[in-house]
N, C-alpha and C positions, 0 to 999 in steps of 0.2 A: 715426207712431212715429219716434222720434229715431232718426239712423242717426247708425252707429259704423264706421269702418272700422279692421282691423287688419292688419297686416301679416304674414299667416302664411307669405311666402317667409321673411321674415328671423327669421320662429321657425323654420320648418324647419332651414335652415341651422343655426341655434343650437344646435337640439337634435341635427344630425345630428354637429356640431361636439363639443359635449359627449361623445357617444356613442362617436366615433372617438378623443375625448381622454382617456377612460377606464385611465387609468394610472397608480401611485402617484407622488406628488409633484408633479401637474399640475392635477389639478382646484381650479377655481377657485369658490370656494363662494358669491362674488357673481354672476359671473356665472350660476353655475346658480340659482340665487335671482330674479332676473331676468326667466331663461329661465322657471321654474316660474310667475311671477308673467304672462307676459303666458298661456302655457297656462291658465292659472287665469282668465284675464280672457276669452280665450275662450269658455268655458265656462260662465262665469258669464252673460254676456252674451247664450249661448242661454238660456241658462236664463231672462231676463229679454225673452225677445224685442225685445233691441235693435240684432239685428245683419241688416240687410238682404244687405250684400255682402259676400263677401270676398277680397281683393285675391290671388291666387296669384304672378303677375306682372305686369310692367307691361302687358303685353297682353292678359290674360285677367283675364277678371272671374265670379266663380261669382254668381248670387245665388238667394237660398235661400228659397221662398215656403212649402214645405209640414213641418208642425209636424213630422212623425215624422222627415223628414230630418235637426232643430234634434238632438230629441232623443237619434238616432240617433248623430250628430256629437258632443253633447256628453260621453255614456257614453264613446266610444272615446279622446276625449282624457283623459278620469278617469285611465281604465285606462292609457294609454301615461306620463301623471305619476307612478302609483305606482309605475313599471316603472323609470322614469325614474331616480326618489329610491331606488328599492331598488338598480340597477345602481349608481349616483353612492356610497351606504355602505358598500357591503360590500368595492366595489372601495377607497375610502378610508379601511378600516380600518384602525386602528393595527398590526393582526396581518399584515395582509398589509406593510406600509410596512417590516415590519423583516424577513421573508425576506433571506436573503442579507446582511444588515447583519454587515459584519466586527465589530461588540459583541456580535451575537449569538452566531457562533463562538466568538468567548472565552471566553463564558460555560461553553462545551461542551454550548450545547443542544437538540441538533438534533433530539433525540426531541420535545422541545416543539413544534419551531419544523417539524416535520411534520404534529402534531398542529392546528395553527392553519392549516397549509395545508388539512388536511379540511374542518376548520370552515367554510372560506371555499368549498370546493368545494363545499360541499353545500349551501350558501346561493346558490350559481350555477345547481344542479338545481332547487332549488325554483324560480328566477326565469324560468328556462328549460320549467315545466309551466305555468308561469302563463301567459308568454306563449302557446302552445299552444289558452290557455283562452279567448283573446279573439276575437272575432268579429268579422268583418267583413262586416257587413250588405251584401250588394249589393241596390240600387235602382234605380228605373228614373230615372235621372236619370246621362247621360253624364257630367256636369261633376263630378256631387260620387263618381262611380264615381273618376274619376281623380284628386279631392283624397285620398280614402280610398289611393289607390292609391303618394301620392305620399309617406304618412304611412306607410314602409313597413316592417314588422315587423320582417323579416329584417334589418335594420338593427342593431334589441337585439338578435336573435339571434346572430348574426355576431360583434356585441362579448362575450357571453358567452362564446362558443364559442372564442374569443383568449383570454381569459382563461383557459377552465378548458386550454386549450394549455399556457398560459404557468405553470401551477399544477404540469401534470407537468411541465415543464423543472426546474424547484423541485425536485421531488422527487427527479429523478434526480441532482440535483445533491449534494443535501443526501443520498442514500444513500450514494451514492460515498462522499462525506468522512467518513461514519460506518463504512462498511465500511474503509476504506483512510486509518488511524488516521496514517499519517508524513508529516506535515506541521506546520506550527508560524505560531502569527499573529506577523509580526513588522511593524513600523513598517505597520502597517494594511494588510495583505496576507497573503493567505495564502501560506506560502513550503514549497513543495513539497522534502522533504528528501532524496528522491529519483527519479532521470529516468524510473523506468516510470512510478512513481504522476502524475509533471505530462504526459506523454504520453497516457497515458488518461485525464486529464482532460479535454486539447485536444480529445481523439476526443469525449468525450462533447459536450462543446460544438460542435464541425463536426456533431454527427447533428442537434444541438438544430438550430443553425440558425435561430438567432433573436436579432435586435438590440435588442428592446426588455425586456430582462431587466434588473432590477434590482443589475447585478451588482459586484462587489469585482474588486479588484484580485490579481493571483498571479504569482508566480513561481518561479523551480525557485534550489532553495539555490546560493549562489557554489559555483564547484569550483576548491578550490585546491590540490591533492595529486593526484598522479597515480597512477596503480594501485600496488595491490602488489603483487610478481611472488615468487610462491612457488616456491622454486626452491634447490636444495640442491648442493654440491659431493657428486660420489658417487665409490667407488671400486670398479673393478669387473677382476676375472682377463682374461688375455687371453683371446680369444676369443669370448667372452660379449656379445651384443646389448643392449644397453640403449636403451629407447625412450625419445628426452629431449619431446618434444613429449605423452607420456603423464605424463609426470612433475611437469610443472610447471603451474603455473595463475594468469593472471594477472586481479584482483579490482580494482572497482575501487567506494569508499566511495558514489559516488552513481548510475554507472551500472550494476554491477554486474561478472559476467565479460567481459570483452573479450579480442580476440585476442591471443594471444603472439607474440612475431615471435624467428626465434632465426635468430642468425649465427653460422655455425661447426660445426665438424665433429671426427668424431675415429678415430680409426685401432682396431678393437677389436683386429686382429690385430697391434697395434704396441705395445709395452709404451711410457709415456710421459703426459704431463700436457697435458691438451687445452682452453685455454679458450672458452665458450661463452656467446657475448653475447645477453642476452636485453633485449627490450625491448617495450614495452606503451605505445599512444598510447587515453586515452580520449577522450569526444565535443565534451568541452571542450581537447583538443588537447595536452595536457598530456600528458608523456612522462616513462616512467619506465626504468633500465634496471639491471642485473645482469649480473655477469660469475660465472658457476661453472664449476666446473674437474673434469672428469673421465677421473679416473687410472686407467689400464690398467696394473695388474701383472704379474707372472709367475705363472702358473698354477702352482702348490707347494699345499704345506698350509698351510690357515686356520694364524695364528697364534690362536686362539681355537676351541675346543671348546664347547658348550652342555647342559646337562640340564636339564630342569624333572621335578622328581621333583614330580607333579600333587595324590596327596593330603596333599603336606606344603605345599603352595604357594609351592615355593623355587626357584629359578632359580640353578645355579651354572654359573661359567664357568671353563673349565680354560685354562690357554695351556701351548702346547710349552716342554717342560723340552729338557736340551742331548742328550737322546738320540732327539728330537724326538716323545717321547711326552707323551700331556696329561695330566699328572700334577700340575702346580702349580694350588693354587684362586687362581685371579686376582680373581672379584669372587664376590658372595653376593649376592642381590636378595629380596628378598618380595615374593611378587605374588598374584594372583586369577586363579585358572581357572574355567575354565565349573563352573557348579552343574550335580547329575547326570549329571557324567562327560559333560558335553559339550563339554573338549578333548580332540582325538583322542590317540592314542598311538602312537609307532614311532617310525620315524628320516625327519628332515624335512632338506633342507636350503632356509637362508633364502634369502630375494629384499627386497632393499633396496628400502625406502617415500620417504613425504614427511613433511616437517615436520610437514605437519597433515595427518588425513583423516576423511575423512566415516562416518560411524558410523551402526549401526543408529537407528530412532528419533529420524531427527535431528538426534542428537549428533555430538560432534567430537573425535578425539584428535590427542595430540601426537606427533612422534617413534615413525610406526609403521614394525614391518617383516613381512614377510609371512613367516608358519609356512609354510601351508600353505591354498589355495583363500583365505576370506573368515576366516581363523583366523590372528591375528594380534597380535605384541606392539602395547603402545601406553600411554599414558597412562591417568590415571582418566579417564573421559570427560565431557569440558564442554559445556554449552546450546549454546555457540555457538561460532564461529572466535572466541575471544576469552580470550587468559588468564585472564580475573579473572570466566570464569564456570564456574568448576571446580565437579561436582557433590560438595561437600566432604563431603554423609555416603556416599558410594559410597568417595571417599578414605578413610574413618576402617575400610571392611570391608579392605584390603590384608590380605593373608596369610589369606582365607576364600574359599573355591568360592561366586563369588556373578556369576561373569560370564555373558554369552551361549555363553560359547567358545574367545574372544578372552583372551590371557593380560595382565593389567592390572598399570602397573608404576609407582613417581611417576615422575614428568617427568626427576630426574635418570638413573634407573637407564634408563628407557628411552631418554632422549638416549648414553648410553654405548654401550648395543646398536647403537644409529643409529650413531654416530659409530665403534665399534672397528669391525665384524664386517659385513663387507662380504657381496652379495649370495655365497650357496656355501656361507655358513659352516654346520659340520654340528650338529645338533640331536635332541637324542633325549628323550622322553616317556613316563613311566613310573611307576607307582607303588612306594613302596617305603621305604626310611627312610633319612635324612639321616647321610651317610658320618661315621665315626667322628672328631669333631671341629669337627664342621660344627654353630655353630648359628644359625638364620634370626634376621637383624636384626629389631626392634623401628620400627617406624615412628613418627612423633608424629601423633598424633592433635590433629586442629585443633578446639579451643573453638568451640561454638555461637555464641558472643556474640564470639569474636574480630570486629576490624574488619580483618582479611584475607581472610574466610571463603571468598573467591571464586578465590584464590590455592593453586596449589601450591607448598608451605615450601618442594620443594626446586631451584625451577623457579630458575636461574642467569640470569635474563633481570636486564638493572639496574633495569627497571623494577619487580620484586616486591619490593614491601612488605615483606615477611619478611626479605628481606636486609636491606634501609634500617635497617630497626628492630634488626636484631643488628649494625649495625656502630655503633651511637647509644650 
């Protein structure tokens, strides 16, 4: 019988090569063609009984006399070929190739592009019961005990078991970006538009801990503004404690709150104008600062008096006439009390707020000042710290009981609260009807389809819309 020698180190090699090189964008579809071809020729070859020897290494030589060993031998290489070509497509799949592919993010389709990860996992379980399934004949023949031994399973398995690793890394990747929506593809990157969301991304990558991920490039948005330091001139009676470090807050567009740092002091029990430098550095080094000034006067009476008569929804304000009694109407307001008689009633005296504050639900008002406990004037209330997100049908109820509690007023009348009527000023609550002469201003109602809609008309900022257009 013709003998045929083949070189099964330098298949081993090949195939174990192949196997460890199981990665998209690497495999080489000649070489594994090749590879399957000399596999093939061995097999063929038992099957032809024309193979006496076969060469392992240069020192060792198997040779094989008895048929059920040929056949024995030739079944396992079958099976390790198809193991072979199924691990080589699946992992070469065009679905797995584009994971992670910054065209695919843009697309925005990460529910797909999860979906094709299952697909490809569960073509990993199947490959991974098959293996399982093959058998390894031992026989009484040391030499081909240790060929079988050297053709070793755990080989495909191992590669699988990398893979379906590398499948959940994918996945954790691709939820994150679907749960944690701020971020934007720019010049072929993902560009993180804020520093918690690119911070927990690094985490999740340090847990992954793995370098052969198909991955894109990222990084965290330029910062080129430095915080902004919320913080107001206040005026406050002698004697009176004002907490400045409660008072103000400083924000910052992509790290978020950062520390405030304040310089400066002020005398409560000294009538007098005290300024107070604030300043705010965020993680990009960038420094912002403010200087407010808080005035200590002489403890006398409010130049301003307050009434909110509750089921007219009217806000007047008296100021001292020359006999120093509150008899002149200084301003008229229309506002929104709690529905259900849920602002209280009696005599309150106020406590000076902030520009903005935080709101049930959420929300955000402008220009608030504290009634009494969590009951407070303030603006209509916005989605967000952000002018131009005014909830404008809450604006259009003014002068109706439609609030929590909180007495609702537009931005200018409550900026004038803010700015006249310092923390003291006395307040009183009550229902009853609008003094002889007195009638509650008329508010504008903002159009649905206006293209301000997100604006209060009477917000004095230069930036509102509303202005621009009445001075045009």
């Amino acid at each position: 019988m013709k003998k045929k020698i083949i070189n099964i180190y330098l298949f081993l090699v090949g195939l174990i090569f192949v196997i460890a090189g199981v990665v998209p964008g690497i495999i080489d579809n000649i070489e594994y063609k090749k590879l399957e071809e000399e596999v093939i020729l061995v097999s063929n070859s038992l099957k032809n009984n024309s193979i006496s020897s076969l060469d392992i290494d240069m020192s060792k030589k198997i040779t094989i006399k008895n048929i059920k060993l040929e056949k024995t031998l030739e079944k396992y290489l079958d099976n390790i070929v198809k193991i072979t070509s199924s691990i080589v497509n699946v992992t070469s799949d065009s679905k797995y190739n584009k994971i992670l592919d910054i065209n695919g993010l843009q697309n925005d389709n990460l529910d797909n592009l999860v979906k094709d990860l299952d697909y490809i996992k569960d073509n990993y379980n199947k490959l991974s019961e098959e293996l399982l399934n093959i058998k390894i004949e031992e026989l009484d023949d040391e030499k081909y005990n240790e060929l079988l031994n050297t053709i070793n399973v755990d080989n495909y398995n191992n590669i699988i078991i990398s893979n379906l690793e590398k499948i959940e890394s994918y996945r954790k990747i691709l939820l994150f970006l679907k749960k944690n929506n701020n971020y934007k593809i720019d010049d072929n990157k993902v560009v993180f538009l804020k520093r918690n969301g690119y911070d927990d991304f690094v985490n999740i990558l340090n847990d992954i801990k793995s370098n052969n991920l198909n991955m894109f490039e990222f990084d965290l948005t330029k910062d080129l503004e430095g915080p902004i330091i919320n913080a107001s001139d206040v005026t406050i009676y002698e004697g009176t404690y004002y907490n400045i470090e409660n008072a103000i807050s400083c924000i910052d567009e992509i790290d978020g709150e950062v520390s405030c740092r304040i310089n400066g002091s002020y005398d409560r029990n000294k009538v007098g104008v005290y300024p107070i430098k604030i300043s705010a550095v965020d993680k990009s080094e960038i420094t912002s600062e403010k200087v407010i000034y808080i005035k200590v006067i002489e403890k006398a009476m409010s130049k301003y008096y307050m009434e909110i008569i509750r089921n007219q929804n009217t806000v007047i304000v008296y100021e001292l006439d020359n006999n120093k009694e509150y008899t002149k109407i200084a301003q008229v307001f229309p506002c929104s009390t709690g529905k259900n008689g849920s602002t209280p009633t009696g005599i309150f005296y106020t406590k000076k707020g902030y520009s903005w504050g935080s709101l049930i639900h959420g929300l955000w008002g402008q220009y608030y000042t504290v009634i009494t406990g969590d009951i407070l004037f303030h603006s209509v209330p916005y989605e967000a710290m952000s002018k131009d997100t005014l909830e404008w049908e809450e604006y259009n109820k003014l002068g109706n009981s439609v609030s929590a509690g909180c007495v609702r007023l537009s931005v200018a009348d409550a900026k004038w609260i803010y700015d006249n009527c310092p923390s003291g000023t006395k307040l009183k609550i009550y229902d009853g009807e609008l003094p002889n002469g007195v009638i509650k201003p008329i508010t504008l109602k903002i159009d649905e389809n206006s293209p301000f809609i997100g604006w209060d008309p009477t917000d004095p900022d230069i930036n509102n819309p509303w202005n621009k257009n009445n001075t045009e």
